[in-house]
N, C-alpha and C positions, 0 to 999 in steps of 0.2 A: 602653937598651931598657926598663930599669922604666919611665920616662916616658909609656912605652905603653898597657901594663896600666893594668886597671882598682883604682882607690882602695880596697882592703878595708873602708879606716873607712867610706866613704862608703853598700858595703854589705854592711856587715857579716852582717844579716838573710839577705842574698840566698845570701850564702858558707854558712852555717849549715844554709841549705835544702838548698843542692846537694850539702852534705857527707852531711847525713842520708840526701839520695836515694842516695848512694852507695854507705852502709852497707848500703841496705834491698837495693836491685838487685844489687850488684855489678856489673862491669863488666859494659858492654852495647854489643857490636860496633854496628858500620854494620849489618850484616846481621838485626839483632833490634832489638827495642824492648820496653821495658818497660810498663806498666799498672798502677798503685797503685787500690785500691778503696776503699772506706771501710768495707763492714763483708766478714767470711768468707762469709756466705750470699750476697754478689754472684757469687763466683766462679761455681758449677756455673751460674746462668743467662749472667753474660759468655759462660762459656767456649762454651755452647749459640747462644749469637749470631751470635757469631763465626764459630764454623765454619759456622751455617749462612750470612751471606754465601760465605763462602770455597767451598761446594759449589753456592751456588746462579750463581756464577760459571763462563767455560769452564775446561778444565783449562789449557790456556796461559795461559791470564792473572788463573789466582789470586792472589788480592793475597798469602796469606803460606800456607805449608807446615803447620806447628803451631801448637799452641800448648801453654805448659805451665806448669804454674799447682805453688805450693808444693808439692802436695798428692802430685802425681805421684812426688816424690820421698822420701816418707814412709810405709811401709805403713799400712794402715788395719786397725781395733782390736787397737792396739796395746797396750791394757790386755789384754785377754786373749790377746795372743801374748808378753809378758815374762814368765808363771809356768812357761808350754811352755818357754822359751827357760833358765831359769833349770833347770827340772827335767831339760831333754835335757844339760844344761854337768854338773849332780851325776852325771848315768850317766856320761859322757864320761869325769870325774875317774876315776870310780871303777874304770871299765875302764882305765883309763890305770893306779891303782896297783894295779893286778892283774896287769898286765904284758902286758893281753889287744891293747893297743898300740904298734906299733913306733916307735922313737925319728923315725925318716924319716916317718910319717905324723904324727906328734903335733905335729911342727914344723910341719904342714900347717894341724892341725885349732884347734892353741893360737889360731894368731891371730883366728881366728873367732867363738871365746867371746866372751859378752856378760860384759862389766865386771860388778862387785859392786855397783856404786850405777846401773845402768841403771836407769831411766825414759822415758815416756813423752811422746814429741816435744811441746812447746810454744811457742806462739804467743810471740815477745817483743812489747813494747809499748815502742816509740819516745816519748822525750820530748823533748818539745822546752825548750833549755837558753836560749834567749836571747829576748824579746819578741819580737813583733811586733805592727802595728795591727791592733787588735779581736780581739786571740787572747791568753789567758790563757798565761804562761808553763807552767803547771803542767799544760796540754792534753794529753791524749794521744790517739793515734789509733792504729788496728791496721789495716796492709797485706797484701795477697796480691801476690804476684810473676806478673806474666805476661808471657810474650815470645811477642808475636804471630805473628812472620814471620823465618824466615833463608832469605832468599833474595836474589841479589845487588841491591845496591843500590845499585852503580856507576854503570849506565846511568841515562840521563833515559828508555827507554820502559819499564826494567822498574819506574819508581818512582815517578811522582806519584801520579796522581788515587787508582786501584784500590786500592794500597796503606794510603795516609794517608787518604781517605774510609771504610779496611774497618773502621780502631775509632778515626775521629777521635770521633765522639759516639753512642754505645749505648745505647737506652733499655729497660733491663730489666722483665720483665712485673709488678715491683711499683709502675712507675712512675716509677724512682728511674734517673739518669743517667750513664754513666760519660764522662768525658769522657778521650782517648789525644791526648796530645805527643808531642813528640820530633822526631829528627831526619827521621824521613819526612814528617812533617805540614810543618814550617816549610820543608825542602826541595821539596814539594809546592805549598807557600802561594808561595814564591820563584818557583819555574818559573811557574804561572799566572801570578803578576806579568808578568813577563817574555814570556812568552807574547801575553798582551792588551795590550802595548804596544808589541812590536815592529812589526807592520803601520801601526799610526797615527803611532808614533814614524819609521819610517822612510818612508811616504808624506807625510806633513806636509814631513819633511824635505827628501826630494826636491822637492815642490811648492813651497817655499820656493824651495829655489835656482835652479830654474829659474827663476821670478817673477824673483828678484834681478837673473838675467841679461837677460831680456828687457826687462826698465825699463833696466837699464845700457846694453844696444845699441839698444833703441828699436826693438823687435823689428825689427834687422835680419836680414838672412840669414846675418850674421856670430854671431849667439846662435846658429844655429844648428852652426856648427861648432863653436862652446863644447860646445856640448849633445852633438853627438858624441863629440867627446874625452872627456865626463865618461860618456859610456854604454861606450865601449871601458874604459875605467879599472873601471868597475865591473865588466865581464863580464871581465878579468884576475883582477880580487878574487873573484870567482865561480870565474874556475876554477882557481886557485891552490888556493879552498878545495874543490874538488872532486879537486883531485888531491896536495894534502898531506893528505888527507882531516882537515881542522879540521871542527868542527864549534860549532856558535854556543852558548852558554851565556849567562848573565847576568852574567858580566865582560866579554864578547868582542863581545857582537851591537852593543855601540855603534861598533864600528869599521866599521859600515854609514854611519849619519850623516857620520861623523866626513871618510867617502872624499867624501861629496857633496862635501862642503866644500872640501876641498883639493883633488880631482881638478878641480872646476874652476877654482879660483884660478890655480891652471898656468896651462891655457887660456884664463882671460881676458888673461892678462899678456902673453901671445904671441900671441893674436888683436887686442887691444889696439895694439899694437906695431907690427904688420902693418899697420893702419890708418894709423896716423902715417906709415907711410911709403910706402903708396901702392904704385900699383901695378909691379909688378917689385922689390919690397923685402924678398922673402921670405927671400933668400940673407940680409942683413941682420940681419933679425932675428930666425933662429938662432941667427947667428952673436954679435950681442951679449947677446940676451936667454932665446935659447936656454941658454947656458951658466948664467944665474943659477939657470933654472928646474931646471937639470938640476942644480943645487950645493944648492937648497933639497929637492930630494926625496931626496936621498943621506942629507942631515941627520936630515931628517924617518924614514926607511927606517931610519937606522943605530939615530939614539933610539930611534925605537921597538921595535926588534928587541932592545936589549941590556935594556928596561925589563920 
């Protein structure tokens, strides 16, 4: 299975990047996504952006819930809340060796005191350890954390466009751009794919094979029973998928094409058959030709079911 995997040495730079994003985000479920900025003064206008998509949207179909940025988690002036904090910890002591607190509270109140070397929250500065092209090893840059949206991200309707268009690209009123990855945008970028090429992909298809068949019988009336069998074949495939309730993704919708083809290769080989043998030879060619056609789709059904 290593044969699989990708070559570290090959990129090495690449592994280095995703580690550092790792450090900076920490984990970041299906249901969120992250946002790195390049300086702190983007934050307060992103964050102002954002929401106001997200409100100027309906409520069913806001792209994401929150958002919440370093900051949220860190009180603010906190230079002058550690001299409060250090002076309320001295009365605390002091009523405590006075005996003015009981031993069941103090075990309450102990864990809450602020440490002797408290300080006030700071920004760390990432560097980066390995080159890269056109970037000084010695570079550094300063992030803000933002997770746009936890909201499920399972389905294909609660997730493309809304979603990954709400912070694929933001341009803040200084002029300066934020651009949002991740896995909603490329799962987004995917579905559209897949999206605008299933109706061309699978009309061409179909139009193909019909063509094929009609040059092959010389548009007789015998294409046409081709052409039934392969429309019965596909309205099976239709409602199989309507009542296992499958639904089409960008692994599975090529198994449209794929029925053109085979459904009616069946049918030609026993329309085919039928010919050769003329009229009153139907029992015939069931009976010999029938059986291959019914031994190649068992095959075909079995493979592809255990794959």
């Amino acid at each position: 299975m290593s044969n699989l995997r990708n070559d570290r040495r090959l990129a090495a730079d690449e592994f280095v990047d995703k580690q550092l994003a790792n450090d900076i985000t920490g984990y970041v479920g299906a249901e969120a996504m992250a946002i790195l900025v390049d300086r702190t003064d983007q934050v307060g206008p992103l964050r102002d952006a954002l929401y106001a998509r997200r409100d100027a949207a309906p409520v069913a179909l806001r792209p994401f819930e929150g958002i919440h940025a370093l900051e949220d988690f860190v009180p603010r002036n906190q230079a002058q809340k550690i001299p409060c904090s250090s002076r309320l910890k001295a009365k605390l002591l002091r009523a405590r060796a006075r005996g003015l607190i009981s031993d069941a509270d103090w075990t309450d109140i102990e864990r809450h005191l602020p440490s002797a070397d408290l300080a006030p929250f700071r920004r760390r500065i990432y560097r980066r350890t390995s080159p890269a092209p056109h970037r000084d090893r010695r570079h550094a840059r300063t992030h803000r954390l933002h997770k746009p949206y936890r909201r499920k991200a399972h389905g294909g309707r609660a997730l493309p466009a809304p979603m990954a268009d709400a912070y694929r690209e933001t341009r803040l009123p200084d002029g300066s751009v934020i651009i949002g990855s991740g896995r909603a945008v490329i799962y987004a970028d995917m579905w559209a794919a897949v999206i605008a090429a299933i109706r061309p992909a699978v009309t061409v298809s179909f139009l193909m094979t019909t063509l094929v068949v009609l040059i092959a019988f010389r548009v007789h009336r015998s294409s046409l029973l081709v052409l039934a069998a392969l429309l019965v074949g596909v309205g099976w495939l239709g409602g199989m998928f309507t009542v296992l309730h499958v639904r089409l993704n960008f692994l599975n919708f090529i198994a449209l094409p794929i029925t053109f083809g085979i459904g009616v290769d069946y049918a030609v080989n026993v329309v085919q058959r039928y010919l050769i043998e003329g009229k009153g030879g139907a029992v015939r060619t069931i009976r010999e030709t029938g059986g291959a056609v019914v031994l190649c789709s068992l095959t075909t059904t079995l493979g592809i079911s255990r794959s």
